[in-house]
C-alpha positions in Angstrom: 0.0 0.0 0.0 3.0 2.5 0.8 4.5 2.0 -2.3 1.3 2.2 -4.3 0.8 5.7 -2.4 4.2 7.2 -3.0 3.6 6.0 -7.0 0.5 7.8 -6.3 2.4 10.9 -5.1 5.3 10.6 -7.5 2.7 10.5 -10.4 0.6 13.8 -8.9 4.0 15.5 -8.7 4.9 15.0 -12.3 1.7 15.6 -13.3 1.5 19.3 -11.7 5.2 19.9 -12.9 4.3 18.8 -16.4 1.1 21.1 -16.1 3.0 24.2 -14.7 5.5 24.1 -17.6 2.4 24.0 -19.8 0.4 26.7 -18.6 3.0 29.8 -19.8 2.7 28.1 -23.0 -1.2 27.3 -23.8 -1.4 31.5 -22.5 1.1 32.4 -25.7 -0.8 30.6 -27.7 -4.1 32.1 -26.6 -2.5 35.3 -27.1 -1.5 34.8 -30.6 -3.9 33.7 -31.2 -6.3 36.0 -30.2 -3.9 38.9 -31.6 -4.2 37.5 -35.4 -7.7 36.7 -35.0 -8.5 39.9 -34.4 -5.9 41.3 -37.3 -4.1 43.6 -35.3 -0.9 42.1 -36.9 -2.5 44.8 -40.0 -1.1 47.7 -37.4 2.3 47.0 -37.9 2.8 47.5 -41.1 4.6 50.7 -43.1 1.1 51.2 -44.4 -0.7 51.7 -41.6 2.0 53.9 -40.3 1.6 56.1 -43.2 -2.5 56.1 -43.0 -2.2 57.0 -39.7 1.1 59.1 -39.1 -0.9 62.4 -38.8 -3.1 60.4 -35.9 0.1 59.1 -34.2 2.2 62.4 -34.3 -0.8 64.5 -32.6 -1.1 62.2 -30.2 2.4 61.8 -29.2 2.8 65.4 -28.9 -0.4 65.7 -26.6 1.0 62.7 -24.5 4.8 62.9 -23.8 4.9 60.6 -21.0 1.9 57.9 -21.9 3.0 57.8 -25.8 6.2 56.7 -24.7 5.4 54.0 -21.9 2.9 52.6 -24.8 5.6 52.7 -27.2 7.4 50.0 -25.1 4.6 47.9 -23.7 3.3 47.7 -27.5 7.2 47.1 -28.7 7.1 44.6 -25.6 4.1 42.7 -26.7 4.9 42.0 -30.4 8.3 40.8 -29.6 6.3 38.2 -27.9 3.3 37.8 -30.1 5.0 39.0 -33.7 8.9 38.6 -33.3 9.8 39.7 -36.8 8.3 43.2 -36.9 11.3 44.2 -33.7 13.1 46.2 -36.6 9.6 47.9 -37.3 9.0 49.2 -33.9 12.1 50.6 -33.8 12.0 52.8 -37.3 8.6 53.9 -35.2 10.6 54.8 -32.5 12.5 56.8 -34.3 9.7 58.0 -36.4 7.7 59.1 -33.4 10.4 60.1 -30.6 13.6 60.9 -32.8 17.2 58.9 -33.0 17.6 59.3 -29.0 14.3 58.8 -27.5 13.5 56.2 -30.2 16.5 54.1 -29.3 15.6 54.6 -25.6 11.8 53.5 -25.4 12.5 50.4 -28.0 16.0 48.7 -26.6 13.6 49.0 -23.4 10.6 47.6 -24.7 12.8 45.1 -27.2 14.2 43.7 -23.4 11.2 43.3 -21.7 9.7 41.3 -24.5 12.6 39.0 -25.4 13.1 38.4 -21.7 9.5 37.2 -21.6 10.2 34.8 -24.2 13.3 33.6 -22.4 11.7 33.0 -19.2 9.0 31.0 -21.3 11.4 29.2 -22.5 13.5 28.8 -19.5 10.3 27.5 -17.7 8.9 25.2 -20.4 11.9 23.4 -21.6 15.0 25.0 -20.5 15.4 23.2 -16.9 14.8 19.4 -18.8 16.6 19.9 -21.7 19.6 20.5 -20.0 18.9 17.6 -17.6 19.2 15.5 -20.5 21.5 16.8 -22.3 24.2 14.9 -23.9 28.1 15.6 -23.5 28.2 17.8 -26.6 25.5 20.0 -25.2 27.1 20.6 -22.0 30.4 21.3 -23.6 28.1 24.0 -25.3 26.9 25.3 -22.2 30.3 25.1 -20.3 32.0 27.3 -23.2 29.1 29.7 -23.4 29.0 30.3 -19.5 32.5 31.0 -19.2 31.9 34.4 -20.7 28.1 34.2 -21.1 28.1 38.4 -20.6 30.5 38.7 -23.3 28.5 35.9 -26.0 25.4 37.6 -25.1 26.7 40.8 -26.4 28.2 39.6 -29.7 25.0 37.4 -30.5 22.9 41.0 -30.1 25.3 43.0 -31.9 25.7 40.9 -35.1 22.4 41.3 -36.7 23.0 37.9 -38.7 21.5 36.1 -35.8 17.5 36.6 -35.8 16.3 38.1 -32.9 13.6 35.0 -31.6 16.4 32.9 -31.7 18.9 34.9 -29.6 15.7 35.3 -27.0 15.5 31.5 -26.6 18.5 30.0 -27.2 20.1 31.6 -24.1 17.3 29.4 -22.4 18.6 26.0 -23.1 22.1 27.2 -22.6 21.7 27.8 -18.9 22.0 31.7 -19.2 21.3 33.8 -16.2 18.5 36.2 -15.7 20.9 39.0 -15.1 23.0 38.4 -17.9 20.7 38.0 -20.1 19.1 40.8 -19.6 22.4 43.3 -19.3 24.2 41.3 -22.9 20.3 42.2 -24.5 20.2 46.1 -23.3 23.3 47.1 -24.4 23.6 44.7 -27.5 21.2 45.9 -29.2 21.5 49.6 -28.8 23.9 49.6 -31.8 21.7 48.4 -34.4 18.8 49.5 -32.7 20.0 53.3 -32.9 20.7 52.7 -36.8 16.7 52.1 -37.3 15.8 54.5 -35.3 17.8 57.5 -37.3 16.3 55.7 -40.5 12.5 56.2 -38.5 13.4 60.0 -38.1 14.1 60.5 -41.5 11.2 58.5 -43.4 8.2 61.4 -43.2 9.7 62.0 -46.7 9.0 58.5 -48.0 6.0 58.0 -46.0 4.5 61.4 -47.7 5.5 59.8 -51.2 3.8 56.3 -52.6 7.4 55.1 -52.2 7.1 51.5 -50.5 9.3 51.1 -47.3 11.9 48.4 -47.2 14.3 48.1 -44.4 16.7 46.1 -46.6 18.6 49.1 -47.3 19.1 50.2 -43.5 22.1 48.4 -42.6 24.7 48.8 -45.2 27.6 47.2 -45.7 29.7 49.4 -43.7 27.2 49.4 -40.4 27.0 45.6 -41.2 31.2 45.8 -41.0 31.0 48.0 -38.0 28.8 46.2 -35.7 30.6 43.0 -37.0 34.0 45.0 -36.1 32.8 45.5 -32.3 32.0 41.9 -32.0 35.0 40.6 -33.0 36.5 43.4 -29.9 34.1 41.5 -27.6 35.8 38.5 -28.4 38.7 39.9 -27.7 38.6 39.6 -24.2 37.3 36.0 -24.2 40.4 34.6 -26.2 42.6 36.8 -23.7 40.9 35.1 -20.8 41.2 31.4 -22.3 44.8 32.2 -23.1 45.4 33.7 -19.5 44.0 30.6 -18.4 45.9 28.5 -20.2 49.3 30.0 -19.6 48.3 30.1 -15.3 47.7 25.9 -16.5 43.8 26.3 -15.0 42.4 25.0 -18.3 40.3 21.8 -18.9 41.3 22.1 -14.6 37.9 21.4 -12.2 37.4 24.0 -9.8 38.0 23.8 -6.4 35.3 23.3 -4.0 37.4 24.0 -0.8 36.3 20.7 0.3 39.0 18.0 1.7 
């Protein structure tokens, strides 16, 4: 009878833990659902921006502290719901608040939805996949935490990664909160100032029947510059690998203290 009870138990436990991980899920779904059913995806779009720009830039101007906190809870929520229109939001930004401000509000609104989706993914999988990861994906996560600030950094800064997949695959990686959040921030004010100065300068476009593409915004040369800084980043890891290696601390286990 005891051991049918703590099957019982053991069962019930899995069962909740399975359902907990589950729960922040079905809700995204629900959400995205929800936000395509009712077609708000149509919003962000250079079209509507240009049927409504007159709309937006009166109502900024009459709101200077709620335009921007609805700026980033917006920017926040289609990160989550609508990943690829990140580069969108901010040529708003900028559109709406100018180079500065529209760098501010979206690298702060860009943060708080990609660490939304990291801590979904943390939740959901994150925990059991690295539970059961194999030796190759732990020497993965080993490498990457040695100088997780640093990777976090150059995976925002190069914008060949796509965004979603910088937001999650921190998750399965064993990434801290803190350093997720700080490599994000900073990583992407770069590229994030870049569309925001195209956003201040497209009232000409938008007043033409010019279509918008963004393909032109990063040019070969910002491309090479942001690529440049990255490899600076890296910099510091090779120096601290070789520093290790010279002291003879590599491939060592650390010390516990214990006897």
């Amino acid at each position: 009878m005891q051991g049918n009870d703590e099957d019982g138990s053991v069962t019930g436990a899995a069962r909740q833990s399975l359902l907990s991980r589950l729960i922040p899920l079905a809700l995204l779904v629900i959400a995205a659902v929800l936000f395509f059913a009712l077609e708000l995806h149509r919003y962000f779009t250079f079209d509507a921006l240009r049927h409504n720009r007159e709309f937006l830039i009166s109502w900024v101007a009459g709101h200077p502290v709620l335009a921007p906190a609805i700026h980033m809870a917006v920017y926040a929520t289609a990160i989550v719901l609508l990943p690829p229109t990140g580069a969108f939001m901010t040529v708003v930004g900028g559109f709406l608040f100018g180079p500065a401000g529209g760098t501010f509000y979206s690298v702060i609104g860009a943060t708080c939805g990609a660490t939304a989706l990291f801590l979904i993914a943390r939740h959901v999988l994150g925990d059991r996949l690295r539970r059961r990861a194999g030796p190759a994906l732990r020497g993965i996560q080993d490498g990457f935490q040695e100088s997780e600030l640093i990777y976090m950094f150059v995976l925002r800064l190069i914008p060949l990664f796509p965004f979603w997949l910088v937001n999650i695959a921190p998750a399965f990686l064993g990434v801290r909160l803190r350093t997720f959040v700080i490599g994000t921030f900073f990583g992407i004010i770069p590229g994030g100032f870049v569309f925001a100065l195209f956003g201040a300068g497209i009232g000409s476009i938008l007043d033409s029947s010019q279509d918008v593409s963004l393909k032109g915004v990063l040019t070969p040369e910002i491309v090479a510059g942001l690529v440049g800084l990255a490899c600076l980043a890296l910099l510091g890891v090779g120096y601290k690998k070789l520093k290790a290696r010279r002291s003879g601390t590599v491939g060592r286990p650390p010390s516990t203290g214990l006897r």
